[in-house]
Each structure stands twice: as C-alpha cells, then as structure tokens.
PDB file of the backbone (N, CA, C, O) and the ligand in Angstrom, with CONECT records:
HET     ZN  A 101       1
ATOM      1  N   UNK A   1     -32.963 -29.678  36.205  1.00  0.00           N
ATOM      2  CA  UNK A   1     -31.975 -29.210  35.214  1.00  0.00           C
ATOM      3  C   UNK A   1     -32.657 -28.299  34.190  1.00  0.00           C
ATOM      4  O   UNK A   1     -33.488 -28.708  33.379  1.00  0.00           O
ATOM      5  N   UNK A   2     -32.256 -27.079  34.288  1.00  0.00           N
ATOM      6  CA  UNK A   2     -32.781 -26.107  33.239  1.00  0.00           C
ATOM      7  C   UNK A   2     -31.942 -25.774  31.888  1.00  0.00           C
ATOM      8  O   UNK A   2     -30.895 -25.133  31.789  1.00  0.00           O
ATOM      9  N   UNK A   3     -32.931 -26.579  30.597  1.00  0.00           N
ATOM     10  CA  UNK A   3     -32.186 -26.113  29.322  1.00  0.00           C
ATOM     11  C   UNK A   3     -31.719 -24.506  29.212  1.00  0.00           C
ATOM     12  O   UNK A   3     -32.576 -23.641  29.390  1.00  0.00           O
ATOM     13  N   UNK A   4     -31.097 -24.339  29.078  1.00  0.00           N
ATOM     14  CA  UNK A   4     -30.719 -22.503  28.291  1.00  0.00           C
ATOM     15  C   UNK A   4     -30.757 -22.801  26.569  1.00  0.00           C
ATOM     16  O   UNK A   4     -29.827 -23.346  25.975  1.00  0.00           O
ATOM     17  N   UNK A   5     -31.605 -22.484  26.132  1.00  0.00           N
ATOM     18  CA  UNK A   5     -31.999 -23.006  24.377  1.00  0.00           C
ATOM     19  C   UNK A   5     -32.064 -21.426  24.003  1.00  0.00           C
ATOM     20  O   UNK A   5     -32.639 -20.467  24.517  1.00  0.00           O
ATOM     21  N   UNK A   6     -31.370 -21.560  23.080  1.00  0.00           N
ATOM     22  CA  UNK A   6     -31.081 -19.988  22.344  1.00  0.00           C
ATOM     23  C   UNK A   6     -32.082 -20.227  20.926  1.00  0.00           C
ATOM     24  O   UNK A   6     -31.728 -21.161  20.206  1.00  0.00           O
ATOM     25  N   UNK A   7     -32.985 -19.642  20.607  1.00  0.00           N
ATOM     26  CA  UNK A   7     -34.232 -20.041  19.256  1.00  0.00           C
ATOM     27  C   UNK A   7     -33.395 -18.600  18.250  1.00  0.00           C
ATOM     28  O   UNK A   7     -33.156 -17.422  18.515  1.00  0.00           O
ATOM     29  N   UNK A   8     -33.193 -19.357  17.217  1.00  0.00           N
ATOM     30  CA  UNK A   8     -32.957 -18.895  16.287  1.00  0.00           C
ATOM     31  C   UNK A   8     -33.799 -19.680  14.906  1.00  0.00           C
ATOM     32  O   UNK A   8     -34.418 -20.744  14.879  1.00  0.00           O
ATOM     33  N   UNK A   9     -33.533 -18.691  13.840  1.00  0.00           N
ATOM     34  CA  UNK A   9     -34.076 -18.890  12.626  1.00  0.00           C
ATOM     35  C   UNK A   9     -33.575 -18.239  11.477  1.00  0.00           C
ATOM     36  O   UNK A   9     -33.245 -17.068  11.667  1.00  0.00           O
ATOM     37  N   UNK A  10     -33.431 -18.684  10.341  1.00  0.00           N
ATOM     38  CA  UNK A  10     -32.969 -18.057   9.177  1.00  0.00           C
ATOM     39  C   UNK A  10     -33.563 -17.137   8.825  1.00  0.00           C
ATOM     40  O   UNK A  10     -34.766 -17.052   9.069  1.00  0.00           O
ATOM     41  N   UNK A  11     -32.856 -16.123   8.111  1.00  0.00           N
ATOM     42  CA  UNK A  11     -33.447 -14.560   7.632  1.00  0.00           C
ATOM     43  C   UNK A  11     -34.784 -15.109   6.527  1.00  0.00           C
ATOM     44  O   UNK A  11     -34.709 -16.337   6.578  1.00  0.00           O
ATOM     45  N   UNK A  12     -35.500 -14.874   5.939  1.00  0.00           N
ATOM     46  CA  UNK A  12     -36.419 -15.702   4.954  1.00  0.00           C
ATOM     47  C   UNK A  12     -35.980 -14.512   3.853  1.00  0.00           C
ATOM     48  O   UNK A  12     -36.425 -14.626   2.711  1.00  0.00           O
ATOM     49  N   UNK A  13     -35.089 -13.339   4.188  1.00  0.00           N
ATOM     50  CA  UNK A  13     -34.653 -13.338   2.480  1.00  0.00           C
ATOM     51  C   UNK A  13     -32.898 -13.428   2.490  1.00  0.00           C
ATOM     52  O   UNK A  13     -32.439 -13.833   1.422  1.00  0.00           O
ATOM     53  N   UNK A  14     -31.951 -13.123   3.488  1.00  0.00           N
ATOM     54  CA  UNK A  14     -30.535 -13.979   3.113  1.00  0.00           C
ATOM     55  C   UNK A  14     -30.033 -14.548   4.050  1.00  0.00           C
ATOM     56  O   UNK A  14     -29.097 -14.212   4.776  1.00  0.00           O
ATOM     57  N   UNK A  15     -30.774 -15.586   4.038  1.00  0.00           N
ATOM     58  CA  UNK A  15     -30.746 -17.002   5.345  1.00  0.00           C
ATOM     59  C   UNK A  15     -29.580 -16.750   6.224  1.00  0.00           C
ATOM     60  O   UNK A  15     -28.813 -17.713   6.201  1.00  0.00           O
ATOM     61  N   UNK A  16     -29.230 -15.893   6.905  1.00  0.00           N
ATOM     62  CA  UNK A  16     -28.374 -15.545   7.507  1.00  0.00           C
ATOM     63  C   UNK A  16     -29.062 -16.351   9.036  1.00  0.00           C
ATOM     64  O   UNK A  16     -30.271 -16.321   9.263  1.00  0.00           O
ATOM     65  N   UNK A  17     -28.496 -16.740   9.566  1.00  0.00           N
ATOM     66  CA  UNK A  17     -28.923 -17.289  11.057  1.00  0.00           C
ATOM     67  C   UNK A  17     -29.102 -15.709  12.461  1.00  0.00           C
ATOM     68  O   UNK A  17     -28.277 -14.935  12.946  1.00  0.00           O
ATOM     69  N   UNK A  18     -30.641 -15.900  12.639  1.00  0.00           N
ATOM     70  CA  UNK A  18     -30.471 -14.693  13.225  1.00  0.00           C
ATOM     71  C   UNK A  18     -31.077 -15.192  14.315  1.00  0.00           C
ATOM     72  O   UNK A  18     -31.667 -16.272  14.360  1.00  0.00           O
ATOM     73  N   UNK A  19     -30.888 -14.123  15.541  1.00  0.00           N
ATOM     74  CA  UNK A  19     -31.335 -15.209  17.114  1.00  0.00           C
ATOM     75  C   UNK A  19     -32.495 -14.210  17.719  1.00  0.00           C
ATOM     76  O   UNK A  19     -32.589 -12.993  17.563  1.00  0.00           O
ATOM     77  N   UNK A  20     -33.143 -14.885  18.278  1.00  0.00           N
ATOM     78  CA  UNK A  20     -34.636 -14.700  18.760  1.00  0.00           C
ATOM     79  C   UNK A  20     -34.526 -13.389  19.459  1.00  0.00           C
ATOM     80  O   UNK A  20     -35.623 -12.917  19.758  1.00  0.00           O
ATOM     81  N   UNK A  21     -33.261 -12.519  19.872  1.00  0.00           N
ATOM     82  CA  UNK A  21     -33.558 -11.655  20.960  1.00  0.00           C
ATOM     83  C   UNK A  21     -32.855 -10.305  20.319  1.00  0.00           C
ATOM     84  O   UNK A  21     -32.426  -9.366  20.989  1.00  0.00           O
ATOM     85  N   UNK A  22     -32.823 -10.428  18.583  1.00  0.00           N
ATOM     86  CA  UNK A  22     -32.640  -9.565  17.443  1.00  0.00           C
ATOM     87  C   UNK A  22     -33.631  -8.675  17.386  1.00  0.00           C
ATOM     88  O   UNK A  22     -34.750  -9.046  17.032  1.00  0.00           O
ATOM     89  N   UNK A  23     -33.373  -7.331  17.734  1.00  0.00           N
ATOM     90  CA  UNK A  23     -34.500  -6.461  17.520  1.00  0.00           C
ATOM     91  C   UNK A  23     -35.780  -6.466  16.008  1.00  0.00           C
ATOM     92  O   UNK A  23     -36.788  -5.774  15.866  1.00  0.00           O
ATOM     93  N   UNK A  24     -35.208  -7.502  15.119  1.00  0.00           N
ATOM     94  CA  UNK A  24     -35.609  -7.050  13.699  1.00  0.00           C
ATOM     95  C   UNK A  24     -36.216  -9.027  13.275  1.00  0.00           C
ATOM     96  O   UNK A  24     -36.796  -9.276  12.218  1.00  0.00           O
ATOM     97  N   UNK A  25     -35.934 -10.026  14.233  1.00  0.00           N
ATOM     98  CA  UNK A  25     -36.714 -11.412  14.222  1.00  0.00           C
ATOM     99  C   UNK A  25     -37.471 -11.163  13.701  1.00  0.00           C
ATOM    100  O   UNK A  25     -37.952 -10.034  13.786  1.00  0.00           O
ATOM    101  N   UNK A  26     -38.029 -12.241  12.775  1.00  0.00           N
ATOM    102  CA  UNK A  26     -37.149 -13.402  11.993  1.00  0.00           C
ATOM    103  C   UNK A  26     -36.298 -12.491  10.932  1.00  0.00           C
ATOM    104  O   UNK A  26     -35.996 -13.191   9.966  1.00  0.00           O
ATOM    105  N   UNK A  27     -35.861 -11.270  10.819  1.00  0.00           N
ATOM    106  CA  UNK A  27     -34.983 -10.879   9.478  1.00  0.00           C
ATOM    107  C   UNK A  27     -33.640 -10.537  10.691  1.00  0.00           C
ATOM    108  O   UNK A  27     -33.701 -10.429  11.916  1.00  0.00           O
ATOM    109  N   UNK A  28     -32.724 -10.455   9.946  1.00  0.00           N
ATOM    110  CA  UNK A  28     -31.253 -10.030  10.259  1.00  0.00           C
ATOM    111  C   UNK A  28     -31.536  -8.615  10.610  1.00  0.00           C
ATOM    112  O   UNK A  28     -31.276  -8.283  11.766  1.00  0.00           O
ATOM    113  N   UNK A  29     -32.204  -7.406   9.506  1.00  0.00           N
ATOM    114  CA  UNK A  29     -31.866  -6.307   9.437  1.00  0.00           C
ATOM    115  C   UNK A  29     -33.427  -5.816   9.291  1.00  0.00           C
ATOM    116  O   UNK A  29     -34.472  -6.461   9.207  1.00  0.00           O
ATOM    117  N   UNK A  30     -33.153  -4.409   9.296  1.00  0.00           N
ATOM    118  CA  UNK A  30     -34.594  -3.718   8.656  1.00  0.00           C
ATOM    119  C   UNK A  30     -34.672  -3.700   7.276  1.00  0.00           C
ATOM    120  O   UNK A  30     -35.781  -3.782   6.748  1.00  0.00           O
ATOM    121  N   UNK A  31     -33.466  -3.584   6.475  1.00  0.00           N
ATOM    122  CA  UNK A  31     -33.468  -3.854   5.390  1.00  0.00           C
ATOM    123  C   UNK A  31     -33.990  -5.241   4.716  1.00  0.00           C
ATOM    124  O   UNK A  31     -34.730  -5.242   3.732  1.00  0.00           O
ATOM    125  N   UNK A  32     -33.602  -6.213   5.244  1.00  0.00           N
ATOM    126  CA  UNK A  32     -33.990  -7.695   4.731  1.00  0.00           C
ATOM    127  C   UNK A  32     -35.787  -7.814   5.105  1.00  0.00           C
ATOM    128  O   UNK A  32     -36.623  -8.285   4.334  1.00  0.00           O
ATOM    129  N   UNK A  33     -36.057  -7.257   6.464  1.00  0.00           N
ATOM    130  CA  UNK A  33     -37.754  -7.169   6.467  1.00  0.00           C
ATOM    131  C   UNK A  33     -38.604  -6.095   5.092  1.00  0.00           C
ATOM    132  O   UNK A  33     -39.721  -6.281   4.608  1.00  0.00           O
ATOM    133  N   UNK A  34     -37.787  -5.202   4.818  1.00  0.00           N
ATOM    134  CA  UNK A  34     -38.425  -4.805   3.743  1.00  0.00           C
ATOM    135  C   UNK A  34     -38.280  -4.922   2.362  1.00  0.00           C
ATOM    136  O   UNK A  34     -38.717  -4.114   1.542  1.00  0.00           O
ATOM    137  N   UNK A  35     -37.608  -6.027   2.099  1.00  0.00           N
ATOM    138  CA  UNK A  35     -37.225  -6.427   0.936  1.00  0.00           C
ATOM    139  C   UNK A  35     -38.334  -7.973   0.778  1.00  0.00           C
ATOM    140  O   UNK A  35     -38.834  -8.371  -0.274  1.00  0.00           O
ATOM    141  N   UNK A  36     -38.508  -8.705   2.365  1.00  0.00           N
ATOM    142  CA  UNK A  36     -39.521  -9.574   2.797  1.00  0.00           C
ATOM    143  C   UNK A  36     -40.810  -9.108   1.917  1.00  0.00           C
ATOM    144  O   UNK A  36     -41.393  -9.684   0.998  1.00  0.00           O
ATOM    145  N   UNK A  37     -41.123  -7.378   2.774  1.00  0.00           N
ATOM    146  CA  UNK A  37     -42.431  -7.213   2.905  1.00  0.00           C
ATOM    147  C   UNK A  37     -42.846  -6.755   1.476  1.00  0.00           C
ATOM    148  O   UNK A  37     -44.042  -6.634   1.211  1.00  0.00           O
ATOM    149  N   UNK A  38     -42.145  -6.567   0.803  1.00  0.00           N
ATOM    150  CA  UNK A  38     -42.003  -5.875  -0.384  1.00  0.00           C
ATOM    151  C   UNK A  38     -42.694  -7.230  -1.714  1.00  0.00           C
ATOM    152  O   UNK A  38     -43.750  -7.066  -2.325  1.00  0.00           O
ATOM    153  N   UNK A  39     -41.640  -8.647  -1.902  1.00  0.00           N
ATOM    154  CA  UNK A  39     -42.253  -9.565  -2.052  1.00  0.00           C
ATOM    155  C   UNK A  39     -43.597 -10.088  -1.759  1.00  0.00           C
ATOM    156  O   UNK A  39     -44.432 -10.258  -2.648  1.00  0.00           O
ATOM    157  N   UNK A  40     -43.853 -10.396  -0.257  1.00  0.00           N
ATOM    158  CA  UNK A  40     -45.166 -10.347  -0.396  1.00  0.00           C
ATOM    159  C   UNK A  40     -46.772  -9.683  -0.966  1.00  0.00           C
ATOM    160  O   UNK A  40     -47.882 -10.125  -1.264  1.00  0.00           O
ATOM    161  N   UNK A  41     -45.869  -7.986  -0.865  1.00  0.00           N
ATOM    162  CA  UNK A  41     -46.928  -6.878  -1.674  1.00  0.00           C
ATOM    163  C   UNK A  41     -47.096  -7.133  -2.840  1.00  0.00           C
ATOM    164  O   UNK A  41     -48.248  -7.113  -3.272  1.00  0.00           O
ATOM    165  N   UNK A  42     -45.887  -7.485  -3.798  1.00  0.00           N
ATOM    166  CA  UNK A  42     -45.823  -8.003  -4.997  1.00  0.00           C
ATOM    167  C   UNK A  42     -46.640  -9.662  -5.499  1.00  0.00           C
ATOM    168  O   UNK A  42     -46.905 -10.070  -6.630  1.00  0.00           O
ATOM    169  N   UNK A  43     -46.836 -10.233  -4.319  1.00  0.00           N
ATOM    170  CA  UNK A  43     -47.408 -11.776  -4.422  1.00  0.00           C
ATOM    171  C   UNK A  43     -48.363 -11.551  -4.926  1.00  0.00           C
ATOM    172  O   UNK A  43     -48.811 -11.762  -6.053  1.00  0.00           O
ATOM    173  N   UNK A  44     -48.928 -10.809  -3.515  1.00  0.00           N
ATOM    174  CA  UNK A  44     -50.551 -10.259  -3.746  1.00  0.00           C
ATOM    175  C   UNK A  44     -51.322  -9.457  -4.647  1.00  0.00           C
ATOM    176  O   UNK A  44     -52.532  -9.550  -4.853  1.00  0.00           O
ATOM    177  N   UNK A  45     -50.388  -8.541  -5.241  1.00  0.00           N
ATOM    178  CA  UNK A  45     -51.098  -8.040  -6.440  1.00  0.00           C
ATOM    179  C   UNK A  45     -51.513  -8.421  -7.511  1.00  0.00           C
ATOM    180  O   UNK A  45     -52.448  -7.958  -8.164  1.00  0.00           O
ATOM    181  N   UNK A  46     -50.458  -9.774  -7.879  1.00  0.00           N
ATOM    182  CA  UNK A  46     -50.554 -10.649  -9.127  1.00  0.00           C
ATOM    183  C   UNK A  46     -51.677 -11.367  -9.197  1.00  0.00           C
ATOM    184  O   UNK A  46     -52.312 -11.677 -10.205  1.00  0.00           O
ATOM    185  N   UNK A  47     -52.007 -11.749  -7.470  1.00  0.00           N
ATOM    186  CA  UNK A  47     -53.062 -12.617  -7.452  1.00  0.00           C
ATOM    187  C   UNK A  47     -54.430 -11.707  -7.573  1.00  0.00           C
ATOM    188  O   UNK A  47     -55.298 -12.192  -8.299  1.00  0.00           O
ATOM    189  N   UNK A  48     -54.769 -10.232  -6.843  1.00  0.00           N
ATOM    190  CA  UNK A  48     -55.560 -10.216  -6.864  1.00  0.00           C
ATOM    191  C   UNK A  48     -55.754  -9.240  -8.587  1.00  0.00           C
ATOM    192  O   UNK A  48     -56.913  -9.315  -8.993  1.00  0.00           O
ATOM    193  N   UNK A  49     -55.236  -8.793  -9.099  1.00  0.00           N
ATOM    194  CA  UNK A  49     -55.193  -9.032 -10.879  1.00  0.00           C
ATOM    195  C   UNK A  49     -55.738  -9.990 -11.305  1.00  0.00           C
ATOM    196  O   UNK A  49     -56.739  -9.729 -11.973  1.00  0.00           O
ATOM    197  N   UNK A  50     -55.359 -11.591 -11.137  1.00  0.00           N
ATOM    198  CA  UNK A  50     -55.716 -12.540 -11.768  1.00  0.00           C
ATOM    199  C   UNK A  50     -57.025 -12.726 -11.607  1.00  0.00           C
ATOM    200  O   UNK A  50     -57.723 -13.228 -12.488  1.00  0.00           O
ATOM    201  N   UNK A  51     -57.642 -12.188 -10.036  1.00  0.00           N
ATOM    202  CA  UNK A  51     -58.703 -12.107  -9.698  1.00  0.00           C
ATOM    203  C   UNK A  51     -60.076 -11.512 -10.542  1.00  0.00           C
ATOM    204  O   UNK A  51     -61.189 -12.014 -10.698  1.00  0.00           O
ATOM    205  N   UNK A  52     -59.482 -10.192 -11.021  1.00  0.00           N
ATOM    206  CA  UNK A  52     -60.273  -9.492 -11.161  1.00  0.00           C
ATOM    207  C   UNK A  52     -60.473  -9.433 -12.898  1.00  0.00           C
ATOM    208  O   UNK A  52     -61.386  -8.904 -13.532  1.00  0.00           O
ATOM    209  N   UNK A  53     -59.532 -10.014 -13.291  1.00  0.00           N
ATOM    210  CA  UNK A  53     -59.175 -10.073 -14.842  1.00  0.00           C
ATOM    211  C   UNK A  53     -60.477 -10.931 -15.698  1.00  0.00           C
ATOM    212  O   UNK A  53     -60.521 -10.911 -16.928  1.00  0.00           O
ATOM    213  N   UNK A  54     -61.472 -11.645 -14.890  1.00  0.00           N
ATOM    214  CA  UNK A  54     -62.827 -11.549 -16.265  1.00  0.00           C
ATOM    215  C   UNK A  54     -63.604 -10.878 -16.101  1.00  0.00           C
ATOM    216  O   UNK A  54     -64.600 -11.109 -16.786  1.00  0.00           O
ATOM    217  N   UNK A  55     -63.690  -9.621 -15.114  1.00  0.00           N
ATOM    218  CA  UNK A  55     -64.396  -8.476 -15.026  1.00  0.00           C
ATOM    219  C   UNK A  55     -63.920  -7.370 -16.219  1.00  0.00           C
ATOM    220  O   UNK A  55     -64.660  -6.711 -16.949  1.00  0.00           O
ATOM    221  N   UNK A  56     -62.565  -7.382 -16.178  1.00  0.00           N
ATOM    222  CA  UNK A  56     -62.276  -6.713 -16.943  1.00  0.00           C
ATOM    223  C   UNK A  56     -61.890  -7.165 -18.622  1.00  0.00           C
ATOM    224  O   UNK A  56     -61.363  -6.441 -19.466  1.00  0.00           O
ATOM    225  N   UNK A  57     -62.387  -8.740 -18.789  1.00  0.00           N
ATOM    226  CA  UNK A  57     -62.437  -9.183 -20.405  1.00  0.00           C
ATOM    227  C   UNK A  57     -63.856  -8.749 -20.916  1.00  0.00           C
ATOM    228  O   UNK A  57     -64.129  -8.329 -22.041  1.00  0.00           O
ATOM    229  N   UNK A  58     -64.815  -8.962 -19.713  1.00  0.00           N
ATOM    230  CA  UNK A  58     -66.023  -8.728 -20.181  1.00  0.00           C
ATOM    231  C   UNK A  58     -66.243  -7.290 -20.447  1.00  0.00           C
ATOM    232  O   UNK A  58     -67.018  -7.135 -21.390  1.00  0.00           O
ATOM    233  N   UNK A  59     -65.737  -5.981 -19.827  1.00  0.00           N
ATOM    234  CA  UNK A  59     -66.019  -4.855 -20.392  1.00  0.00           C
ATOM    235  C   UNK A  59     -65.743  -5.010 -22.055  1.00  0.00           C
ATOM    236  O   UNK A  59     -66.347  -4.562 -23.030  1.00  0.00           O
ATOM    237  N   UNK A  60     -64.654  -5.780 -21.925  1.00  0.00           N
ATOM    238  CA  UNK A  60     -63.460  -5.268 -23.403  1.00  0.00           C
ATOM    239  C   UNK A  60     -64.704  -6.327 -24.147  1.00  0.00           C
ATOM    240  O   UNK A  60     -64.947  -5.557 -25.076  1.00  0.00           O
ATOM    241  N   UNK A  61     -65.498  -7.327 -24.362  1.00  0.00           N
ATOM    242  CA  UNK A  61     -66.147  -7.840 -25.117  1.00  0.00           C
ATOM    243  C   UNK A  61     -67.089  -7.362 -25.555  1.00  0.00           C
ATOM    244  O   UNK A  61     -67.567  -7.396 -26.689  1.00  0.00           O
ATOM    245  N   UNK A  62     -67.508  -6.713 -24.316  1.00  0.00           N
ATOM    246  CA  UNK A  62     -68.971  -5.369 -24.716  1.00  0.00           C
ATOM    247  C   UNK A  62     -68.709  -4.309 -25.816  1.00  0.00           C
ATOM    248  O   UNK A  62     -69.384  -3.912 -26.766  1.00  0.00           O
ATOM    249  N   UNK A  63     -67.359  -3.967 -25.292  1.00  0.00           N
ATOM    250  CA  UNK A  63     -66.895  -3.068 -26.672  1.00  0.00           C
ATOM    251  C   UNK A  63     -66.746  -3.542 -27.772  1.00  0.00           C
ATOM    252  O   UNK A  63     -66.950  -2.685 -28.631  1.00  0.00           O
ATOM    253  N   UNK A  64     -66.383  -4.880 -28.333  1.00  0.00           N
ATOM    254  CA  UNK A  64     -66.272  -5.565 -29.193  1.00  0.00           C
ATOM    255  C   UNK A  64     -67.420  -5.550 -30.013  1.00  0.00           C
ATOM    256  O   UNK A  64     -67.608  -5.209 -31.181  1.00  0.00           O
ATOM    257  N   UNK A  65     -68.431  -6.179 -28.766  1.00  0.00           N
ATOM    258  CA  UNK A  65     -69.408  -6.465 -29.622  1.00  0.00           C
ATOM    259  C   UNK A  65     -70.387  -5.245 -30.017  1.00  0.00           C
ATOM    260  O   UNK A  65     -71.112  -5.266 -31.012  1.00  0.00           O
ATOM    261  N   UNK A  66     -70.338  -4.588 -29.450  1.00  0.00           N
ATOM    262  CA  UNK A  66     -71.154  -2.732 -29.918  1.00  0.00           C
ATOM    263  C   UNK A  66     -70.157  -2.490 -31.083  1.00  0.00           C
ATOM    264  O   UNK A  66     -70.670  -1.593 -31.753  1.00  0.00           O
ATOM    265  N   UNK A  67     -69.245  -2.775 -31.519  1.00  0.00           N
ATOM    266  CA  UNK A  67     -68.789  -2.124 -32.872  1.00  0.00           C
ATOM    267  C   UNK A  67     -68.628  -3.242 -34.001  1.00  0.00           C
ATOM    268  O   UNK A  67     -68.130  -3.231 -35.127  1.00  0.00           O
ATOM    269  N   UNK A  68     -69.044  -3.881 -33.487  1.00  0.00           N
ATOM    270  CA  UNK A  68     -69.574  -5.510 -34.611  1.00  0.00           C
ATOM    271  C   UNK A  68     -71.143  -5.240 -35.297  1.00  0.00           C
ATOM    272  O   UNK A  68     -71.666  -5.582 -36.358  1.00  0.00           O
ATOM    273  N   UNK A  69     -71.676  -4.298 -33.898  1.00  0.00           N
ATOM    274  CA  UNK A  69     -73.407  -4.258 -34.693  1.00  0.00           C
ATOM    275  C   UNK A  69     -73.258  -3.081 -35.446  1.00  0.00           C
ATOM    276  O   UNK A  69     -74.271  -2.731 -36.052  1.00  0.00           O
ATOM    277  N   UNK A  70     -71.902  -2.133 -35.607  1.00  0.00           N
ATOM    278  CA  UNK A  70     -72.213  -1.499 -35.999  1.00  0.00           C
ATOM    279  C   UNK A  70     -72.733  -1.555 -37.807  1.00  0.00           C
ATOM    280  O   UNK A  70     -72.084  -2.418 -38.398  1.00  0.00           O
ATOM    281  N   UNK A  71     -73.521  -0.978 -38.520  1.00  0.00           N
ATOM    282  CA  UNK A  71     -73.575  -1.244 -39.542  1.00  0.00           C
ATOM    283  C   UNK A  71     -72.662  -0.725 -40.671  1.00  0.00           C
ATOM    284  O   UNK A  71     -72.448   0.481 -40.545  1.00  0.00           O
ATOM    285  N   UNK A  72     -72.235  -1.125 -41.432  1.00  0.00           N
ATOM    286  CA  UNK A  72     -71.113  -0.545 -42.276  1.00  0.00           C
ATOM    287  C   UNK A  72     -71.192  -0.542 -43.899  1.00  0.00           C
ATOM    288  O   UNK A  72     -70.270  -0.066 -44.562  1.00  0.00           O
TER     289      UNK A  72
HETATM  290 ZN    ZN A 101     -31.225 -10.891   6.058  1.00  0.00          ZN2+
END
C-alpha cells in the first residue's frame, strides 16, 4: 500500500499553507521570500554591530583621553 502524502508547510512570513511542489517552497510567493530574506539581512547586521561595537568605544576613548592630557 503506497501513501500519496502531499508535504506542505507554512509561508514563515504569512503562514499561508503552501505545498512542496510550489515553485517558490517554503514561501507562497517571491514576494514573501524576499521580505523572509530581507529580515534575516536585517538580523545579522544588528548582531554583527553589536559585535564590533568595543572596537569602536575604544577608538572614541582614545580620543577622550588625548584631549584630557591636553593642557589648559
Ligand atoms: Zn507568504
């Protein structure tokens, strides 16, 4: 006895039920994949900012402190 199982999955941005043999799986549309891919670009930037953000306190302290020695 052979199942016939149709695999589907929700859009992951408007959970629309979309089926495995959708040119555009797992999104409904091309539009909903780039509204997807778009989020994720946005994930990643925040993180790698957060990343990089005591590289860039320590410049700003150097400057601080060079106009602290300055004499006045
Ligand atoms: Zn969608």
């Amino acid at each position: 006895m052979a199942k016939k199982k149709t695999k589907s999955l929700r859009c992951p941005s408007c959970k629309t039920i979309v089926l495995a043999k959708d040119p555009e799986f797992p999104f409904c549309s091309e539009r909903c994949r780039t509204i997807d891919l778009g989020k994720w670009a946005s994930g990643a930037y925040k993180v790698s900012t957060a990343i990089s953000d005591p590289e860039v306190l320590e410049s700003l302290i150097d400057e601080n402190g060079e106009a602290r020695n300055k004499p006045s």
